[in-house]
C-alpha positions in Angstrom: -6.2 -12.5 1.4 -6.5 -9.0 1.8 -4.6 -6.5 -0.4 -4.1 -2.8 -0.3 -5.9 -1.7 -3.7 -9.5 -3.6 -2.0 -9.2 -1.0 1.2 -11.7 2.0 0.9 -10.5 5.4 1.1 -9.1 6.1 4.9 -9.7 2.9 6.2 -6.5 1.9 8.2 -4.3 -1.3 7.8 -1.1 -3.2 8.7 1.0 -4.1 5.8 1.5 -8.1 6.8 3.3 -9.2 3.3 4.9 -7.8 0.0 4.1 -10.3 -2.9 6.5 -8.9 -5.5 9.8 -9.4 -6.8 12.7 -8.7 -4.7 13.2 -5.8 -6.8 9.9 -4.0 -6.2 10.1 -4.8 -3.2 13.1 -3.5 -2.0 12.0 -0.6 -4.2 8.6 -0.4 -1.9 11.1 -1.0 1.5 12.9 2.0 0.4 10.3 4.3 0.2 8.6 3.6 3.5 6.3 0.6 2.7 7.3 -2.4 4.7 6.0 -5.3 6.5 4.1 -4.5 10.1 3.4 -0.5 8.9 0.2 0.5 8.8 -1.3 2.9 5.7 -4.1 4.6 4.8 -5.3 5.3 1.6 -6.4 9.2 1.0 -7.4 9.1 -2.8 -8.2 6.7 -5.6 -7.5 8.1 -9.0 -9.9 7.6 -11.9 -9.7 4.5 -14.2 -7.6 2.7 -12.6 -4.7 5.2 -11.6 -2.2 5.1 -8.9 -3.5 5.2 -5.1 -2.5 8.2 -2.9 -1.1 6.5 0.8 -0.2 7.5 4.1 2.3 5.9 6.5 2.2 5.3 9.8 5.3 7.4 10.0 3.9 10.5 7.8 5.2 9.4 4.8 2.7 10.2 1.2 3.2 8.3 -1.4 1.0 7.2 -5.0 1.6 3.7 -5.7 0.1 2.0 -9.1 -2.8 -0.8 -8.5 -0.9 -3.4 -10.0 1.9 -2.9 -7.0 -0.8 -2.3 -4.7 -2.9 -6.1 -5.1 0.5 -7.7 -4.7 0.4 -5.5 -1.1 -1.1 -8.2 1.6 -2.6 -6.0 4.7 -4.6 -7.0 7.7 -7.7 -4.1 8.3 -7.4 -2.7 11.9 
């Protein structure tokens, strides 16, 4: 398994699963980050911090690495 905080910056991938609580991720659905999109990541911050993402559908967003190794994604 493949999750979003082990792609490299602008490498492009299809979100295939959310492996979270129903509350984070309806939370994540909310805010653009769903099953089948794809995202790239622009920017890692330092120590750990959140990672900077793009949507398929324009959308930026930073999401913290804990959230983002539950994020499943198939590398196109």
């Amino acid at each position: 398994m493949r999750t979003l905080d082990q792609l490299s910056v602008g490498a492009t991938a299809s979100v295939r699963a959310l492996h979270l609580s129903e509350r984070d991720s309806s939370r994540l659905r909310a805010v653009g980050l769903f099953e089948g999109i794809m995202v790239t990541p622009l920017r890692f911050a330092p120590w750990g911090g959140p990672i900077h993402l793009r949507t398929s559908t324009g959308s930026e967003l930073a999401l913290d690495r804990e959230l983002a190794r539950a994020v499943e994604v198939d590398p196109t």
